[in-house]
N, C-alpha and C positions, 0 to 999 in steps of 0.2 A: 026760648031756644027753637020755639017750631018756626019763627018769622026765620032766624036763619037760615035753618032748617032750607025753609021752602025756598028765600031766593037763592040760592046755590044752585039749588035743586033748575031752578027760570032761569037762570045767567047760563048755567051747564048745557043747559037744550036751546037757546037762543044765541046768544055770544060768543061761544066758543067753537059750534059747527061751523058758524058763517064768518067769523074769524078766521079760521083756519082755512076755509075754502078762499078765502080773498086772498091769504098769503100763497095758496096753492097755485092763486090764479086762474080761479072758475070762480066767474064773475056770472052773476045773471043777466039775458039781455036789456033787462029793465035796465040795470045798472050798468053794464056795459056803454049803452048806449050816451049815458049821461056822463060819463068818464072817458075824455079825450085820453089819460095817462091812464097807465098802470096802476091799477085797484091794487095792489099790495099792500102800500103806505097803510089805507084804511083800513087793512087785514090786520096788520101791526097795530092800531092803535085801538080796533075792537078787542084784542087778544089782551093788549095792556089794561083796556076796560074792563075785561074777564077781569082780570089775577086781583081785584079789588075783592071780588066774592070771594073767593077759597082765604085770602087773610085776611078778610075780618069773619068770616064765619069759622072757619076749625080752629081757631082757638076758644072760642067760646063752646064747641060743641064738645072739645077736648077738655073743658072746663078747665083750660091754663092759668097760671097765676094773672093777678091782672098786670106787672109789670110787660111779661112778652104778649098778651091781651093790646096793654097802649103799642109795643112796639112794632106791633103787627099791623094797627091801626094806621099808625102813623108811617109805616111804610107803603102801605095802602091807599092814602092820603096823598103820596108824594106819587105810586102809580098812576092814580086816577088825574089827578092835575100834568105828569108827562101823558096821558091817551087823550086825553083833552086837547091840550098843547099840540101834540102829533097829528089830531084826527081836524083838527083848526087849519095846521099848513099843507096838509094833504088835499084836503078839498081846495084851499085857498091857489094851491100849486097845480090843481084838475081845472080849475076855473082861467086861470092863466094860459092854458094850453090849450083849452077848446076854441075852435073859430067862433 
């Protein structure tokens, strides 16, 4: 429980500040620069990357049955595979746009 525990704890202070600032549209100029388009898409799909921690961590820290344990998993599962998907055409979509 403390492995969960902890990446919650690392997804919450890495993923989710800089998630949210990408959807806010304060981009850094590192990153700015490298992004002809609108850095949002990628704020959306780090955010979508987030929500894999909080469902598969709090039900095990809630020590849930294991039924909603798989079903949290498994929705989890299908998050990370659309942020992946999302954060794949976003760049592929930034890449098309720059000169």
């Amino acid at each position: 429980m403390v492995w969960q525990l902890t990446g919650l704890a690392f997804f919450s202070l890495t993923l989710l500040p800089s998630g949210a600032a990408l959807v806010a549209g304060h981009a850094p100029d590192r990153l700015r620069s490298r992004l002809a388009a609108d850095a949002r898409p990628l704020g959306w799909a780090l955010l979508s990357l987030y929500a894999v921690a909080p469902l598969n961590a709090l039900p095990r820290l809630c020590q849930a049955p294991p039924s909603i344990t798989f079903a949290a998993t498994a929705v989890a599962a299908a998050g990370a595979l659309g942020g992946c998907t999302y954060m794949a055409l976003a760049t592929a979509r930034a890449g098309k746009v720059a000169p």
